[in-house]
C-alpha positions in Angstrom: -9.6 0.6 -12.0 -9.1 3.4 -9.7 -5.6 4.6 -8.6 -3.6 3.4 -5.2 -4.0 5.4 -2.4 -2.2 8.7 -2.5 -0.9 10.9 0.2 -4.1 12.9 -0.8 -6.8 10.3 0.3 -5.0 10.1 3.5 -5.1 14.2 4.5 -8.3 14.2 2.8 -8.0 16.7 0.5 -10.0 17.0 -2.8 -6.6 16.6 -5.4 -8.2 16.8 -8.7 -5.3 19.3 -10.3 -2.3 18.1 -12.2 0.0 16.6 -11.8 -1.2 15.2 -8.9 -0.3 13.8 -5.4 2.0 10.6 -5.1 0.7 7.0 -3.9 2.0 6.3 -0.6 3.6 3.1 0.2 0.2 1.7 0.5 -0.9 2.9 -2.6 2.3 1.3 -4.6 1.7 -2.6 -2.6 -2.4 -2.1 -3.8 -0.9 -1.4 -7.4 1.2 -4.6 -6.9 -1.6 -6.3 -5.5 -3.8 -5.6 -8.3 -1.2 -6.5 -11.0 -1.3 -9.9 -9.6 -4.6 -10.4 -8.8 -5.7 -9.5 -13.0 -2.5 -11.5 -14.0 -5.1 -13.9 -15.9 -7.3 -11.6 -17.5 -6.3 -11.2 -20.8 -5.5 -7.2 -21.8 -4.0 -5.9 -24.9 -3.8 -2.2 -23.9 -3.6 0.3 -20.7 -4.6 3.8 -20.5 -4.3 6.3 -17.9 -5.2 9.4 -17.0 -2.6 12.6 -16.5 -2.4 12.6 -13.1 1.0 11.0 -11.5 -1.3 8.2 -9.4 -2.6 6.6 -12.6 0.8 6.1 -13.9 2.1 4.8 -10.6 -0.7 2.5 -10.3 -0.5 1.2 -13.6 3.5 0.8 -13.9 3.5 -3.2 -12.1 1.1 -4.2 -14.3 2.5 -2.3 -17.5 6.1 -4.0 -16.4 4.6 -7.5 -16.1 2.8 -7.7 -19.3 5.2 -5.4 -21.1 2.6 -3.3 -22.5 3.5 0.7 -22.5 0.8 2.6 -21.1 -1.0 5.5 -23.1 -2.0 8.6 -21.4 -5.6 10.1 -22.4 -6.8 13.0 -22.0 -10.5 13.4 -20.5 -9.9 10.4 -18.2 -8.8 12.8 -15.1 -11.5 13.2 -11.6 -14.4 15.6 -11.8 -12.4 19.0 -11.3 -13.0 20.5 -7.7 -12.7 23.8 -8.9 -13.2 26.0 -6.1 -13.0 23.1 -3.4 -9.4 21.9 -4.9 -7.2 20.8 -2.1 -9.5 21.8 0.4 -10.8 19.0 3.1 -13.0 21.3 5.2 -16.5 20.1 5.9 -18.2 22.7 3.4 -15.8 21.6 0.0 -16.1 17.9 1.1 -20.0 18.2 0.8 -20.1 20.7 -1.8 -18.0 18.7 -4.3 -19.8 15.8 -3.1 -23.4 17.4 -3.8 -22.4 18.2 -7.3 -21.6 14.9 -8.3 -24.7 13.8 -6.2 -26.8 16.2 -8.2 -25.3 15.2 -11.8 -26.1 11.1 -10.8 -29.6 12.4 -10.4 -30.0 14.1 -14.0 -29.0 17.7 -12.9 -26.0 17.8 -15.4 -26.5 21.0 -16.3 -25.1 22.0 -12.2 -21.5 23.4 -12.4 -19.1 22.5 -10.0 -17.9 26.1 -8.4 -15.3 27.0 -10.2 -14.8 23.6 -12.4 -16.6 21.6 -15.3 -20.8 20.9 -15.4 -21.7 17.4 -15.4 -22.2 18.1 -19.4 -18.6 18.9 -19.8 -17.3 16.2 -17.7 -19.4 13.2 -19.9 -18.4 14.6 -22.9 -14.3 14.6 -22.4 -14.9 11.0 -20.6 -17.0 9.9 -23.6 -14.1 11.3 -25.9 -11.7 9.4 -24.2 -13.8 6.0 -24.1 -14.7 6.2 -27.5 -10.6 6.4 -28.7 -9.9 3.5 -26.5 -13.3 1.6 -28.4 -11.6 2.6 -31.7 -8.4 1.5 -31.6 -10.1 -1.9 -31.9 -8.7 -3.7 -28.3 -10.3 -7.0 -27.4 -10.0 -5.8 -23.2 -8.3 -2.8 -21.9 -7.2 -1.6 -18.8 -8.3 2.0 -17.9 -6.9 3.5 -14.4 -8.6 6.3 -13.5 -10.5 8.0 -10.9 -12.9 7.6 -8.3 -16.3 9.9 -8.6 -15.2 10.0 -12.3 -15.7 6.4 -12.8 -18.3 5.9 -10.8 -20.0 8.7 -12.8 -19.4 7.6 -15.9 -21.0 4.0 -15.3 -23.7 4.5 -13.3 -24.6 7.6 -16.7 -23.3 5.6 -19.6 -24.7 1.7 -18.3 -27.7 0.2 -19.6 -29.9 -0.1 -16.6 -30.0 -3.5 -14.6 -31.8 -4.5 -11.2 -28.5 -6.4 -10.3 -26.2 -3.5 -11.0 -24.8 -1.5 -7.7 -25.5 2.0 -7.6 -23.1 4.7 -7.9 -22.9 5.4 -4.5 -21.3 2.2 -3.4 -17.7 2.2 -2.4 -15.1 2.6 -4.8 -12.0 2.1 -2.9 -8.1 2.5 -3.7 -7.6 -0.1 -6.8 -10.9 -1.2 -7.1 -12.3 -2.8 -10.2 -15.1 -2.3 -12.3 -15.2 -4.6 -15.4 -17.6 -3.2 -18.5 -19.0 -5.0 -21.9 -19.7 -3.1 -24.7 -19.4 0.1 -26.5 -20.2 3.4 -27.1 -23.2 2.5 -29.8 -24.3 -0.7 -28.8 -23.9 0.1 -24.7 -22.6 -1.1 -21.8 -23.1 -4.3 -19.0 -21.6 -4.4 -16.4 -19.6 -7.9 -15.9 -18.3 -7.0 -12.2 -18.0 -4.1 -9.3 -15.4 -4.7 -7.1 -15.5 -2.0 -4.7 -12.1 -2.7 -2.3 -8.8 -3.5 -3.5 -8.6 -6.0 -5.9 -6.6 -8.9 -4.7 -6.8 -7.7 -1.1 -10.0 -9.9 -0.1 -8.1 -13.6 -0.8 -7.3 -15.7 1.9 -3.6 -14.8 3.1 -3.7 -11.5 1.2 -2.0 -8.6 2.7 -4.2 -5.7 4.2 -4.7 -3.2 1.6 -7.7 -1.4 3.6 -6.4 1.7 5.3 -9.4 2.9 7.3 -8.5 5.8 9.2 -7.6 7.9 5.6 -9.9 10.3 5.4 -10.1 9.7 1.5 -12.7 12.1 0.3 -12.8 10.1 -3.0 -13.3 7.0 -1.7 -17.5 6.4 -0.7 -20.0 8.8 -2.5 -23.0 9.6 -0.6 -25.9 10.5 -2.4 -27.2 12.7 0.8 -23.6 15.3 -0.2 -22.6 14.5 3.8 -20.5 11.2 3.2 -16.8 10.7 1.5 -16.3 10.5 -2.7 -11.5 10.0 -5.8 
């Protein structure tokens, strides 16, 4: 799942740092959105990343199920290095480009001033392979925009069904995963806006005039990616 909204993906700015902007009150009534809408899925553990959002988005669900969530390292958003907290034209599209170029095999590219897309697989893998180990039958991971999106569309087995990684991967949307590590991954689901915003009587949990750099990846480097 990726985080609420945060006063970040309003303003725009790329907020990849720790500890992390807040959710806004938006963000907090997506988090309790998605606790109910996942209150029958069955989950024995949730991790999150360092970053403030991921604990803020995690906490209703945490609270309801009483399960204490574990913070794991290499789970955090592709560092903006040299474009961090910037929401200019130029960083937008160079972050944006990177992570572009990485989906198109160029791992090798550094971000300016942050990780390559190398470096950035191999702490996510790290951390994916420790939740794998402990032996959970379904976990919940809350993490982070372009590094989820990454991740699956790298680490996925390939499928003519499956959406690419440039489709929208809004505040609290859900991406559900089979597998592991050794044997691979299938993607079950992609649920690219809020989960439990798109039911019938639901509250709005869209905010569209954010700004939310994070929020869709264009493969050109001239749309939005968080």
């Amino acid at each position: 799942m990726r985080h609420g909204q945060t006063h970040a993906n309003v303003s725009g700015e790329l907020d990849t740092a720790h500890p992390g902007a807040d959710l806004t009150d938006l963000g907090r009534a997506q988090a309790a959105a998605a606790s109910r809408a996942i209150a029958g899925e069955d989950l024995d553990a949730i991790y999150v990343s360092s970053r403030v959002r991921t604990h803020q988005t995690a906490a209703p669900t945490a609270r309801e199920r009483g399960i204490e969530p574990t913070q794991l390292d290499g789970l955090e958003e592709i560092q903006a290095g040299d474009f961090e907290m910037r929401s200019d034209h130029d960083a937008v599209a160079g972050y944006i480009g990177t992570v572009a170029a990485w989906l198109e095999g160029d791992l090798a590219r550094r971000m300016p001033g942050g990780e390559t897309g190398e470096e950035f697989l191999a702490r996510f893998d790290t951390a994916v392979r420790t939740i794998v180990d402990a032996g959970h039958d379904a976990a919940l991971v809350v993490s982070h925009g372009a590094a989820l999106r990454t991740w699956v569309a790298t680490r996925m087995e390939p499928h003519p069904d499956a959406p690419p990684a440039t489709q929208p991967l809004h505040n609290t949307a859900l991406i559900v995963l089979e597998g592991d590590p050794d044997g691979g991954w299938r993607m079950v689901s992609w649920q690219g806006h809020p989960v439990g915003g798109t039911a019938p009587g639901a509250p709005d949990l869209e905010d569209p005039s954010a700004e939310d750099p994070t929020g869709d990846l264009d493969a050109d480097g001239d749309g939005r990616v968080g």
